[in-house]
PLY file of the C-alpha trace (Angstrom):
ply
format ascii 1.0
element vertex 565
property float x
property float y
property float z
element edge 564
property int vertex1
property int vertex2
end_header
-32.04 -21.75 -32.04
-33.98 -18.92 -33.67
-34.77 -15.83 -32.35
-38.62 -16.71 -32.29
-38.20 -19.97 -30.16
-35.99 -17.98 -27.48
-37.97 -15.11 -27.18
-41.53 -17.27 -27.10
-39.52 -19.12 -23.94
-39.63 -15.58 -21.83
-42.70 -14.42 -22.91
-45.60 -16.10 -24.89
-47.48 -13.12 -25.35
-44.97 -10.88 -27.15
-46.40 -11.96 -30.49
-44.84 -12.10 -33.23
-44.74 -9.47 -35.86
-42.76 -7.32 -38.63
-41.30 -4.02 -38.16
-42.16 -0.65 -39.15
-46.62 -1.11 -38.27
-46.26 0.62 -35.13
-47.55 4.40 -34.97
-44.92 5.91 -32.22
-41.69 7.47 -33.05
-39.33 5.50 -35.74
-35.71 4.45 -35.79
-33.49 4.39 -38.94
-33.50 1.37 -40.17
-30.17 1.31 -40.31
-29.42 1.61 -36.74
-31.84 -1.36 -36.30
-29.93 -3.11 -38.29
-26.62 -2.33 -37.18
-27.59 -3.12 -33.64
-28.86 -7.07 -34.08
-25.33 -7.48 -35.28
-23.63 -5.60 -32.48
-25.96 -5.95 -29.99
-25.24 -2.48 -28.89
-28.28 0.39 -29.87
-27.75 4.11 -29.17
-30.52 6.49 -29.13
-29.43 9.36 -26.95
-30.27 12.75 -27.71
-32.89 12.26 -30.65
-35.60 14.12 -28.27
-37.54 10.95 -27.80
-41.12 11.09 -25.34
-41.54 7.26 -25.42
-39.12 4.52 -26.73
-40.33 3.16 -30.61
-42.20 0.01 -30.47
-39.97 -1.47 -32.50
-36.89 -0.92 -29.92
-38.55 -3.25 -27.31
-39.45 -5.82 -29.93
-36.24 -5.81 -31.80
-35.52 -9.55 -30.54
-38.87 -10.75 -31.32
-40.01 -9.31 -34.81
-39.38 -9.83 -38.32
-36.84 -7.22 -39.82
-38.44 -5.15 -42.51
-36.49 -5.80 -45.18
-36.97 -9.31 -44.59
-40.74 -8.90 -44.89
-39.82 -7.43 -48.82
-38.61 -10.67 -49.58
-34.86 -9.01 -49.69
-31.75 -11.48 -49.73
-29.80 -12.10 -46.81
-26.23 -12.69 -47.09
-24.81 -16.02 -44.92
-23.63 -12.96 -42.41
-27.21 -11.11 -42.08
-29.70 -13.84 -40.95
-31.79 -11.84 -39.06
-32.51 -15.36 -37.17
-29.32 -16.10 -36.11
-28.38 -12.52 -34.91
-27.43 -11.05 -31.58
-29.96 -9.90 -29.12
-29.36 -6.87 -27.48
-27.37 -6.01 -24.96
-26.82 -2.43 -24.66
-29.25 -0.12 -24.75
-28.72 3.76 -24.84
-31.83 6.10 -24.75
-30.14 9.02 -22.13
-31.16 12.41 -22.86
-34.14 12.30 -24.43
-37.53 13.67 -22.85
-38.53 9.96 -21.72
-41.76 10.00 -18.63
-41.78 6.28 -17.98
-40.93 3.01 -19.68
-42.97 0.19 -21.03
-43.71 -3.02 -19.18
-42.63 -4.07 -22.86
-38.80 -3.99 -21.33
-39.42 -7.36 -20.67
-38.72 -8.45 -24.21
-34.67 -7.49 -23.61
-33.80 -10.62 -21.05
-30.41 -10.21 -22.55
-29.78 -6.65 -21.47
-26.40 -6.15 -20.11
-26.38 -2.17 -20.07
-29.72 -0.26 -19.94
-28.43 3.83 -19.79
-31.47 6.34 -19.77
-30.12 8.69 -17.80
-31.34 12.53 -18.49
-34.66 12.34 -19.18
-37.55 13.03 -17.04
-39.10 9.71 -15.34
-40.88 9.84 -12.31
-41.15 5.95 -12.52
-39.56 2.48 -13.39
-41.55 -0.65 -14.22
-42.15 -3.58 -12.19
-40.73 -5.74 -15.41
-37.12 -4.25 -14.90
-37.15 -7.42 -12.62
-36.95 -9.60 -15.28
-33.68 -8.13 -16.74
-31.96 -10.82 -15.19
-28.76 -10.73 -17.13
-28.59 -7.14 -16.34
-25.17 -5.70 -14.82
-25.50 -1.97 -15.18
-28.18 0.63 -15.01
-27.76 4.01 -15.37
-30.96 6.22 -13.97
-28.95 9.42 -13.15
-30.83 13.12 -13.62
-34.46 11.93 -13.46
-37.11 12.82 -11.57
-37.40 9.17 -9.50
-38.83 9.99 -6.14
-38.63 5.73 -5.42
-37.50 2.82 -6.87
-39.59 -0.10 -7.10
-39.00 -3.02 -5.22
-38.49 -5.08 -8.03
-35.01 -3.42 -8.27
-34.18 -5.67 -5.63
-33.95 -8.64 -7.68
-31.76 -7.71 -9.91
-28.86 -9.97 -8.43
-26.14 -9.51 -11.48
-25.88 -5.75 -11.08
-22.97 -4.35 -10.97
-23.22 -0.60 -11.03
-25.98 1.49 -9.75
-26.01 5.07 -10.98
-29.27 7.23 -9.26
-27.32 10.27 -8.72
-29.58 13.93 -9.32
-32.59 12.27 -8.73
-35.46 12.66 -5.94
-34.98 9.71 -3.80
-36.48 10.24 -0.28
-35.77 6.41 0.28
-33.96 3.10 -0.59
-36.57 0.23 -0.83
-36.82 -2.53 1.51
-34.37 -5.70 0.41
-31.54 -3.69 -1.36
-28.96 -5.31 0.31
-30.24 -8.49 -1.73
-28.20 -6.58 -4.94
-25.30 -9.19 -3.74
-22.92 -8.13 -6.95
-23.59 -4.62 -6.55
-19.87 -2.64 -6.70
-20.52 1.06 -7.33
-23.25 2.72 -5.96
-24.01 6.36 -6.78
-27.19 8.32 -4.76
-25.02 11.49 -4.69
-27.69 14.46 -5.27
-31.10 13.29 -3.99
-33.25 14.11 -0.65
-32.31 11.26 1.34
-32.29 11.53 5.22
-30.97 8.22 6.29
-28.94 5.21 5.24
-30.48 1.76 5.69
-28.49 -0.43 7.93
-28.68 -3.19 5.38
-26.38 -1.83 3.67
-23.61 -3.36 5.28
-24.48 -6.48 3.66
-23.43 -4.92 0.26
-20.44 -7.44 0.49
-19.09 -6.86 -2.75
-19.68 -2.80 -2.86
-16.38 -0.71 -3.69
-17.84 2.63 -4.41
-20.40 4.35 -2.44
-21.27 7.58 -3.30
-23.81 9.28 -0.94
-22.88 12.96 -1.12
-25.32 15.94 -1.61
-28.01 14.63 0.53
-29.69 15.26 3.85
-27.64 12.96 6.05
-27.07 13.79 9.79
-25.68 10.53 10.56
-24.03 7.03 9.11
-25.45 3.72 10.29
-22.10 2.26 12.35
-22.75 -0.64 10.08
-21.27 0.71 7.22
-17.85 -0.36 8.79
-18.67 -4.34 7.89
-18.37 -2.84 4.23
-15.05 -4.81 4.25
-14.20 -4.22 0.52
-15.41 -0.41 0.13
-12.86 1.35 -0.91
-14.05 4.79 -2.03
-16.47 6.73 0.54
-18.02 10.13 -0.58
-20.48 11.83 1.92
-19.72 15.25 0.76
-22.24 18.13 1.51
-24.19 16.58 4.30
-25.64 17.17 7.56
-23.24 15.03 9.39
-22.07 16.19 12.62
-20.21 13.46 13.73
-18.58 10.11 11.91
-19.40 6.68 13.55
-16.02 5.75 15.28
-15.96 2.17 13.48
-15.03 4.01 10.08
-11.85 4.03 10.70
-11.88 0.22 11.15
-12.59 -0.27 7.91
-9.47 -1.81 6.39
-10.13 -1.47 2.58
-10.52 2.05 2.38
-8.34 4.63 0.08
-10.58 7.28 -0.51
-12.94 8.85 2.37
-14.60 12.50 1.01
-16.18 14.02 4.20
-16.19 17.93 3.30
-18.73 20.42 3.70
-20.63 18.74 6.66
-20.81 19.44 10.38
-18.32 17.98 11.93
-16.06 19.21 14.73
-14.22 16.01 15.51
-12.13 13.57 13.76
-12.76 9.50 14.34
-9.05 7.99 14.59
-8.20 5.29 11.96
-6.25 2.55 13.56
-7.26 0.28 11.00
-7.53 2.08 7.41
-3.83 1.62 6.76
-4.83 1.88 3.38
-6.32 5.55 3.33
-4.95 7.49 0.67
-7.53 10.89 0.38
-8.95 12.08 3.32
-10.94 15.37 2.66
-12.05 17.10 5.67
-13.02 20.77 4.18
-14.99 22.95 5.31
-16.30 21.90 8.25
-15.94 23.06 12.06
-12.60 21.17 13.40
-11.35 22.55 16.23
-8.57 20.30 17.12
-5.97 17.50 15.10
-4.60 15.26 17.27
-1.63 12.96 17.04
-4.00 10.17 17.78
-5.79 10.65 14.34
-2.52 11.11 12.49
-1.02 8.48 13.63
-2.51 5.58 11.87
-1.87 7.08 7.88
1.06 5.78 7.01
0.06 5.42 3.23
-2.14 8.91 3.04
-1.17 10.96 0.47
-3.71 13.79 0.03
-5.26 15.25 3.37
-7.57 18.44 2.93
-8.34 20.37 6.09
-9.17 23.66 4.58
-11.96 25.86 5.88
-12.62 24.71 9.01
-11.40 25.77 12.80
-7.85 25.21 13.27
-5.87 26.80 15.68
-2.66 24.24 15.41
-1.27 21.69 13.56
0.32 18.57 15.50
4.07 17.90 15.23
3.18 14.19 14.79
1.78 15.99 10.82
5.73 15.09 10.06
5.12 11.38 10.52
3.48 11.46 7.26
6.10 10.36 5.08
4.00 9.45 2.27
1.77 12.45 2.30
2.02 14.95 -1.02
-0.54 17.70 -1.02
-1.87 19.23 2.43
-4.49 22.11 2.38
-4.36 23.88 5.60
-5.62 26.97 3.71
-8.70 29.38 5.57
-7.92 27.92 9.18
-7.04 29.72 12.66
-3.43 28.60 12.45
-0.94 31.27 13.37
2.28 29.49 13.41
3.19 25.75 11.81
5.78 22.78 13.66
9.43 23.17 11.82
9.09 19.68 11.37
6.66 19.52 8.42
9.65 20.95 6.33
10.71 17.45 6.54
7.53 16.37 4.36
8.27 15.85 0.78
5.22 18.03 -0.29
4.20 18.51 -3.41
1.59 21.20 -2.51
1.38 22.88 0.66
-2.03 25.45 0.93
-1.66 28.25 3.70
-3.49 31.12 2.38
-5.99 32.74 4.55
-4.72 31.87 8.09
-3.20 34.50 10.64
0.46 32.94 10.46
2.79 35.29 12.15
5.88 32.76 12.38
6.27 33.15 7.96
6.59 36.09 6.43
3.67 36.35 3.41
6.47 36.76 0.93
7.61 33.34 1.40
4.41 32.05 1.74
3.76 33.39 -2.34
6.95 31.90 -2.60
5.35 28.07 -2.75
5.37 24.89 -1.47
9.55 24.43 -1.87
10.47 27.75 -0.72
8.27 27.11 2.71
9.48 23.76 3.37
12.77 25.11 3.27
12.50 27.79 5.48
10.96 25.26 7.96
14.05 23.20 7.44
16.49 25.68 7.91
14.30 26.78 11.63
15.31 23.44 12.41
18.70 23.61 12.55
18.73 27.55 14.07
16.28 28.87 16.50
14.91 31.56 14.16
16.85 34.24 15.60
19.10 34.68 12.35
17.89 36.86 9.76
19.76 34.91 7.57
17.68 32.39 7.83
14.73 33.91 5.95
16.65 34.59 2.82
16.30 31.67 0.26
19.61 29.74 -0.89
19.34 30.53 -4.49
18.83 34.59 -3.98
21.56 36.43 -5.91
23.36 39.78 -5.21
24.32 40.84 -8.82
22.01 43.66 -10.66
19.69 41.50 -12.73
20.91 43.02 -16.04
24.00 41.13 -15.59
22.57 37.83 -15.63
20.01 38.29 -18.33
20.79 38.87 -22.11
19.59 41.97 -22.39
19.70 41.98 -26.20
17.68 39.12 -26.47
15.15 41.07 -24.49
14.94 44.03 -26.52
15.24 42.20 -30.38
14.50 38.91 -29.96
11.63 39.45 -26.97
12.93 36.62 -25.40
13.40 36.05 -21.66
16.21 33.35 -21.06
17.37 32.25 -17.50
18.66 28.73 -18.22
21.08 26.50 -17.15
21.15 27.89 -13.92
20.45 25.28 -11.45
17.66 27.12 -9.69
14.76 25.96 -7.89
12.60 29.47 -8.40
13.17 32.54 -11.02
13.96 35.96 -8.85
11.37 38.65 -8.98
14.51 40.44 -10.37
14.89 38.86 -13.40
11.25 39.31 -14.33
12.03 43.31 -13.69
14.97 43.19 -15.87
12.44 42.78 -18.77
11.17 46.59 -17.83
8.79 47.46 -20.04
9.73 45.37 -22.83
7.27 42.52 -24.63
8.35 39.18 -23.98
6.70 36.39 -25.90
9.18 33.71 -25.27
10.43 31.85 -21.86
13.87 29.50 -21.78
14.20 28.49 -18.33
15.80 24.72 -18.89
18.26 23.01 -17.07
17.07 24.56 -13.95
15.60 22.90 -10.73
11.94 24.31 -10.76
8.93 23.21 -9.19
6.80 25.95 -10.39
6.59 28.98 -12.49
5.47 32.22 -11.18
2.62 33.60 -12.42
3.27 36.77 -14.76
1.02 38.91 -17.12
3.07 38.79 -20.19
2.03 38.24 -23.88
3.55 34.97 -24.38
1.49 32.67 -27.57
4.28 29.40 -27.43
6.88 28.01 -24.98
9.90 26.45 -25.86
10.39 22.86 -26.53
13.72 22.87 -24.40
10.96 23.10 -21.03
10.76 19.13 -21.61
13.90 18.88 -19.27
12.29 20.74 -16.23
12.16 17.13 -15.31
10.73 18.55 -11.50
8.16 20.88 -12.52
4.75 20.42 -11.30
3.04 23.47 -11.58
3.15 26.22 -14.49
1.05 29.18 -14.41
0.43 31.00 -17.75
-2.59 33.25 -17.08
-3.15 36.68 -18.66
-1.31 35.57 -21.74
-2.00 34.49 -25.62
-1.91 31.10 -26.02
-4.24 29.54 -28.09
-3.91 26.07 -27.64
-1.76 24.17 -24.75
1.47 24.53 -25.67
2.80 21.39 -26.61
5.75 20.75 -24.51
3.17 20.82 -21.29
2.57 17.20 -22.65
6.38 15.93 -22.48
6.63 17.39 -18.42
5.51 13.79 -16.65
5.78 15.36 -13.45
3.00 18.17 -14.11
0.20 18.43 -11.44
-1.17 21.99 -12.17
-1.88 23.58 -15.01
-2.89 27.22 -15.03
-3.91 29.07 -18.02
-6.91 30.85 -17.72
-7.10 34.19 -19.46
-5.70 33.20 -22.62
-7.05 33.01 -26.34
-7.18 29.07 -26.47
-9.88 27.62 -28.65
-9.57 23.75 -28.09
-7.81 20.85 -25.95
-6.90 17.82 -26.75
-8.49 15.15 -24.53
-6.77 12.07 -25.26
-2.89 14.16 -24.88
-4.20 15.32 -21.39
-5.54 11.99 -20.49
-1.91 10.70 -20.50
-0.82 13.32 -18.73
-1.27 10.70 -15.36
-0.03 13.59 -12.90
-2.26 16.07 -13.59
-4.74 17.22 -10.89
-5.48 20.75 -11.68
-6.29 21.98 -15.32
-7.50 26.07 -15.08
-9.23 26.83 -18.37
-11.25 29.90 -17.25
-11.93 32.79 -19.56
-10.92 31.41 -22.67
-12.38 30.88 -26.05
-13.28 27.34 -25.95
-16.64 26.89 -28.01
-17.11 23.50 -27.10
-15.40 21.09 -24.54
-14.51 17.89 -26.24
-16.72 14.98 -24.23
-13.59 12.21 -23.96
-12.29 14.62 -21.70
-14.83 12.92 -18.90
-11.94 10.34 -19.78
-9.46 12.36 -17.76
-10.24 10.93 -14.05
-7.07 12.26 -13.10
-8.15 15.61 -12.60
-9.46 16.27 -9.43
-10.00 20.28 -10.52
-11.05 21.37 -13.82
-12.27 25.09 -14.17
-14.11 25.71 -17.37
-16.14 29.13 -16.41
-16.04 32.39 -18.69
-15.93 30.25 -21.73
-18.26 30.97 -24.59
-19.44 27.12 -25.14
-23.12 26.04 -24.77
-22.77 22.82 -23.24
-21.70 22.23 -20.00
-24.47 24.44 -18.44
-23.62 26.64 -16.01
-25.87 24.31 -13.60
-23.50 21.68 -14.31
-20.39 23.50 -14.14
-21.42 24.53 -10.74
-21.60 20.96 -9.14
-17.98 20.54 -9.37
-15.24 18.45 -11.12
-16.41 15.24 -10.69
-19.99 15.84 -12.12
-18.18 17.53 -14.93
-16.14 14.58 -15.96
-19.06 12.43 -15.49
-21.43 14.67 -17.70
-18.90 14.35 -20.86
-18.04 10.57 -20.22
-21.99 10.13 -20.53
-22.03 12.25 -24.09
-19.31 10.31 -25.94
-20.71 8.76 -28.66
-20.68 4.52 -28.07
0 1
1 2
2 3
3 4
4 5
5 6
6 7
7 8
8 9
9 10
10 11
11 12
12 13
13 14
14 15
15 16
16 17
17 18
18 19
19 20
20 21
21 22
22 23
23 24
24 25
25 26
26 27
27 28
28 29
29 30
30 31
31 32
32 33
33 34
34 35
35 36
36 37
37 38
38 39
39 40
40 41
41 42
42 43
43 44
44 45
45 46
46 47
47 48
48 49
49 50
50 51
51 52
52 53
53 54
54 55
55 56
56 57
57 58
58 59
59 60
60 61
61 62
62 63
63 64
64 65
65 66
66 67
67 68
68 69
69 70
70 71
71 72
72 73
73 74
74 75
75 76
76 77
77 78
78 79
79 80
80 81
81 82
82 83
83 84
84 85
85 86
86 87
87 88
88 89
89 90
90 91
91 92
92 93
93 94
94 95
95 96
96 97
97 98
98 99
99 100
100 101
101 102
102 103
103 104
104 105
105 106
106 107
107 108
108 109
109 110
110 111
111 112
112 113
113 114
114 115
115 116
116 117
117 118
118 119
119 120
120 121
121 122
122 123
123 124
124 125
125 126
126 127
127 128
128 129
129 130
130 131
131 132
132 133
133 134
134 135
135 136
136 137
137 138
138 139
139 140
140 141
141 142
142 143
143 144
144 145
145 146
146 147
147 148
148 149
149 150
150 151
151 152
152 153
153 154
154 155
155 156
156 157
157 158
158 159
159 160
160 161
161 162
162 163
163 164
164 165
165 166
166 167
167 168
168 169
169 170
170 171
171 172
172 173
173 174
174 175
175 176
176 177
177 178
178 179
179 180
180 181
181 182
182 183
183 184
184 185
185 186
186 187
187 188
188 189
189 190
190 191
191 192
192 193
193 194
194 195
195 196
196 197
197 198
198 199
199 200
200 201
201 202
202 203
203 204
204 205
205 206
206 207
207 208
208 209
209 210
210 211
211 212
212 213
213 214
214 215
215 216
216 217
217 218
218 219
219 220
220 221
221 222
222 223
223 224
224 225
225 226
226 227
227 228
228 229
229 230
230 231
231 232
232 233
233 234
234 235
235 236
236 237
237 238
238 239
239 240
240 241
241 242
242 243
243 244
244 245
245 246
246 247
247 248
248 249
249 250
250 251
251 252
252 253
253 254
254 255
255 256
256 257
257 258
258 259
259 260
260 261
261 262
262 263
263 264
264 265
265 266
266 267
267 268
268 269
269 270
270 271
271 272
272 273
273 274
274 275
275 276
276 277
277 278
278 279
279 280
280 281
281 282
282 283
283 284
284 285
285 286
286 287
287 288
288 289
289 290
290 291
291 292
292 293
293 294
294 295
295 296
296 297
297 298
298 299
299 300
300 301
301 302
302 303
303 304
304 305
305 306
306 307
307 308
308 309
309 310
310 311
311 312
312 313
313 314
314 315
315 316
316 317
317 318
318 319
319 320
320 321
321 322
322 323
323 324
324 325
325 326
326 327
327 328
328 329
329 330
330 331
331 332
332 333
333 334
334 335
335 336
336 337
337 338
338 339
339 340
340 341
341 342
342 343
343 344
344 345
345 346
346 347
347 348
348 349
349 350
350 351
351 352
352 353
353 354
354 355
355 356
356 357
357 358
358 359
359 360
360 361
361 362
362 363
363 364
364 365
365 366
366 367
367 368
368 369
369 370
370 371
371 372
372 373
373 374
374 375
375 376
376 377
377 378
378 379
379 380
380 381
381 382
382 383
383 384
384 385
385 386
386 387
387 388
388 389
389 390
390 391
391 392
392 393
393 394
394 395
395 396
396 397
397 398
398 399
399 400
400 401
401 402
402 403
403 404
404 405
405 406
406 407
407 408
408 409
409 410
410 411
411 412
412 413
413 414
414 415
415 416
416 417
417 418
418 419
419 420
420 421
421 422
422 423
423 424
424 425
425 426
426 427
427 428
428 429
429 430
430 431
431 432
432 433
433 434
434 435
435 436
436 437
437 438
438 439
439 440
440 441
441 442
442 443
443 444
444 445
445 446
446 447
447 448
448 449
449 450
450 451
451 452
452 453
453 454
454 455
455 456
456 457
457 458
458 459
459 460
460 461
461 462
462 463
463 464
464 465
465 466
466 467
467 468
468 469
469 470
470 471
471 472
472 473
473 474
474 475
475 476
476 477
477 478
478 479
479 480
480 481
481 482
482 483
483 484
484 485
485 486
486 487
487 488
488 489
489 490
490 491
491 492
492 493
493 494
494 495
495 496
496 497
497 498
498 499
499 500
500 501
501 502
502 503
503 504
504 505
505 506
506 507
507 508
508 509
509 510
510 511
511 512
512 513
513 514
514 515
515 516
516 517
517 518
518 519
519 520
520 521
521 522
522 523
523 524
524 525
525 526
526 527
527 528
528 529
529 530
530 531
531 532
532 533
533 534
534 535
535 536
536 537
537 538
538 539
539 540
540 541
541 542
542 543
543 544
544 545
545 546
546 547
547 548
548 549
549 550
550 551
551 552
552 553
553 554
554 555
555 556
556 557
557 558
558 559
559 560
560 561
561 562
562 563
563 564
C-alpha cells in the first residue's frame, strides 16, 4: 500500500505535499533520506526552537528529489519505504510540540528529552503504537490526560521536570514497566498506582514525599524501588510483603524505624543512609536471606544485632558515621567483601586495624571468637613478620631498577614495613603476584604502569593508585575479574576506555577525580555496573558540574542519552 493511502487513513487533512516549501528550520536532506529507510531520525543537539515541518510530514509528503523527476533505484521507492519509528530531537531548545505529531502513528520511540517544554499536545494520544517516551529535563509542570491512553508504553522517563501531579487515569498505562519521576515537586503518590500490574521500575526519588500509599505493596512484579531524598518518615509496613523486590533505595529521608520484610525473600540492595535509625533488630534481619548490599551509614546507631551474622549472602555493609562503639564477633563470620566503619566511636578495634580493611577486621573478629580478647596476641595479624624489612626486599632492585617487588609470598596485605624499606627512593614499578591480596594500600609514589604479572591476584578487589602518574588505566586492571574498586584519582590520565570497563562486571567503584580527562567518553552511561563514579577536578566541559552533583546514576544516564543512535 503506498504511503499516501496509509497516511490519508489516520488523518484526511494532512494534505499532501513535497518537501523543502516550508519556512521553519531545515534538515539535510540526507538525513531525511536515510531515515525513511531506517525508520530511525536523530536530531539531537542541532539547537532546534521548533521541529522542521518536514519532520512531522516525513510519512506523508513527496521526497524532494522525487519532485526533480530524479530516478529511483528498485531499493529507494520513496512509496514503499519505512515510516518512522524513532524519533530523536533531545537537547535542543524545543517550547512545545505540534498537534502535527499526529502524522507519526508508527512511532515506537519519541526521545525529546533536554529541551525546555512547559507542555505536551493532546495528539500524543494518538501515538498508539508508541512504547517509549522520553520527557526527562523539561520544564513540564503536568501531563495531559491524554497520556493516559497511551496503552503500549513501556517506559516512562519524566525525571528533572516540574511535576506537582500525576493525572487522573494513569494506572490505565497497563504495559507500563519503568517509570522514572525522580527530580520533580511531587507531594503524594496516587493510590492507583498499584494497578501498574506490569511496572518493574519505579523511580520516585528527589521529591517531596512524606508518605507511600500502602498500596504500592499490590505492585506484585516491582522489582526496583527508589525513594531516595524524600520526606518520608516512616515506610508503610506492607513493603516488605512485596515478594518481587531486589532493589529498595530508601536513603536520605526521615525515617527512624525499619518495616520487617517477611516476604521480600528476594531483596538484594537495601539502602538505608542517612537517615535517623535508632535501633536494628533481629526481626528486620531476619527475613534477607538473599541480601547482598545493605547500607546503614549516617544515621543513629548505637548497636548492631548478632542475628547481622545470619546474612550469609551479604557482601558489602556500610555501618560507617553511626553511634556504634563496639561490633558482635560474629560478623567475622560474614564473607564481606567491604565492610565501612569509619566515623563511629568503636572502642572494642583498635583504628589501626580498622585502616587495615575489610579482611584484616573480619579476622580479628574471628580470632575474638575463639579467645575472650584478653590475649594481646590476638590483635596482631597472622601474616605480620619479625625480620628487618631489608631482608625481604631486593634492595638493589630498589635503588637501580626503582622497582618494589614483594611476590610470591602468600600474603593477604603488604606490611607498612616493606613500603619503608623503599626510604626515600623513587619507585615506579609494583610486583606483588602470587600473593593472597584483597586490596592494595594506598601510597603516594610516582608509579606511570603496573606489571602485567598483577593478572594472577586472582582475589583482589580493590587497588588504590592515587597521587601517582598514570596516564591511562593500566591495562592489567582489565584482566583482575574480581575488581570492585578502583581508585586513581590524582593521576595524569587523559582518557578511559568505556567498552574495556563495561566488561569489567565487578566493578562498583571507579575514582577518577583530579585528573586530566578532557572529555568523558558517553558509552560509558553503558557501564550500569558502577554504582560510584567520581569524575570532579577534571578539566572536561561536559558533564556540568550540576550534573556531576546529582550522583552516579544521573551521570550514567546523562552519557547513555548522548551516544550517538
Amino acid at each position: 500500500m503506498s504511503r499516501q493511502l496509509r497516511t490519508s487513513r489516520f488523518d484526511p487533512r494532512a494534505g499532501f505535499h513535497t518537501e523543502g516549501k516550508d519556512s521553519g528550520p531545515s534538515v539535510p536532506q540526507g538525513l531525511l533520506k536515510a531515515a525513511r529507510s531506517s525508520g530511525q531520525l536523530n536530531l539531537a543537539g542541532r539547537n532546534l526552537e521548533e521541529v522542521p515541518q518536514c519532520v512531522w510530514r516525513i510519512n506523508v509528503d513527496i521526497p524532494e528529489e522525487a519532485n526533480q523527476n530524479l530516478s529511483f533505484s528498485s531499493t529507494e521507492r520513496w512509496w514503499e519505504q519505512t515510516d518512522l519509528t524513532k524519533l530523536i530531537i533531545s537537547s535542543n531548545k524545543l517550547q512545545s510540540l505540534s498537534d502535527d505529531l499526529r502524522l507519526l502513528p508508527a512511532l515506537t520511540v519519541l526521545d525529546v528529552h533536554d529541551n525546555q517544554l512547559t507542555s505536551l499536545p493532546s495528539a500524543i494520544r494518538e501515538l498508539d503504537n508508541l512504547q517509549k517516551l522520553n520527557i526527562s529535563h523539561n520544564k513540564l509542570k503536568m501531563l495531559p490526560e491524554e497520556i493516559t491512553s497511551l496503552k503500549n508504553l513501556k517506559a516512562l522517563h519524566l525525571q528533572h521536570n516540574e511535576l506537582t501531579c500525576i493525572p487522573e487515569g494513569f494506572e490505565h498505562l497497563s504495559s507500563l514497566e519503568d517509570l522514572d519521576l525522580s527530580n520533580n515537586h511531587l507531594a503524594t503518590v496516587p493510590a492507583g498506582f498499584a494497578l501498574l500490574s506490569s511496572l518493574l521500575r519505579l523511580n520516585l526519588s528527589s521529591n517531596q514525599l512524606k508518605s507511600l500509599p500502602a498500596e504500592i505493596s499490590r505492585m506484585k512484579r516491582l522489582k526496583h524501588l527508589d525513594c531516595d531524598s524524600n520526606l518520608l518518615e516512616t515506610v508503610p509496613p506492607d513493603v516488605g510483603s512485596m515478594e518481587s523486590l531486589e532493589l529498595l533505595y530508601l536513603r536520605r529521608n526521615k525515617l527512624r524505624v525499619l518495616p520487617e520484610f517477611p516476604s521480600s525473600r528476594q531483596l538484594k540492595e537495601l539502602y538505608l543512609g542517612e537517615n535517623q535509625i535508632e535501633m536494628l533488630g533481629a526481626e528486620h534481619l531476619q527475613h534477607l536471606q538473599a541480601i547482598l548490599v545493605l547500607d546503614l551509614r549516617g544515621n543513629k546507631l548505637r548497636s548492631v544485632p548478632e542475628e547481622m551474622a545470619l546474612l550469609q549472602s551479604l557482601e558489602r555493609l556500610d555501618l560507617s558515621n553511626n553511634d556504634i562503639s563496639s561490633l558482635p564477633c560474629s560478623l567475622g563470620n560474614l564473607h564481606l567483601k567491604f565492610l565501612a566503619l569509619e566515623g563511629n566511636p568503636l572502642r572494642t578495634i583498635r583504628r589501626e586495624i580498622i585502616a587495615k580493611g575489610t579482611q584484616e577486621v573480619l579476622k580479628y573478629l574471628r580470632s575474638k571468637i575463639k579467645d575472650d580478647g584478653t590475649s594481646q596476641s590476638d590483635s596482631v595479624p597472622k601474616t605480620a613478620m619479625t625480620l628487618p624489612s631489608e631482608s625481604r626486599v631486593n634492595v638493589h632492585a630498589i635503588v637501580t631498577l626503582k622497582l618494589l617487588d614483594y611476590s610470591d609470598k602468600q600474603a593477604t596485605l603488604i606490611p607498612d614495613d616493606i613500603f619503608d624499606a623503599t626510604k626515600s627512593n623513587i619507585i615506579t614499578s609494583v610486583n606483588f603476584s602470587k600473593n593472597q591480596l584483597c586490596e592494595i594500600p594506598k601510597r603516594n609514589n610516582f608509579l606511570s604502569s603496573l606489571p602485567e604479572e598483577m593478572s594472577s591476584l586472582t582475589k583482589l578487589q580493590t587497588i588504590n593508585l592515587s597521587f601517582n602518574r598514570f596516564k591511562v588505566l593500566p591495562t592489567v586492571l582489565y584482566h583482575i575479574p574480581t575488581l570492585e574498586a578502583v581508585l586513581i584519582s590524582n593521576n595524569q590520565v587523559g582518557s578511559v576506555d568505556p567498552q574495556k570497563i563495561k566488561l569489567m562486571e565487578n566493578l562498583s567503584t571507579l575514582d577518577l577525580q583530579n585528573n586530566d580527562l578532557l572529555q568523558i567518553p558517553p558509552e560509558l552511561g553503558n557501564c550500569v555496573q558502577l554504582r560510584t563514579l567520581l569524575l570532579d577536578g577534571n578539566p572536561f566541559r561536559v558533564p556540568r558540574a550540576a550534573i556531576l552533583m546529582k550522583g552516579t546514576a544521573a551521570v550514567l544516564e546523562y552519557l547513555r542519552d548522548r551516544i550517538p543512535a
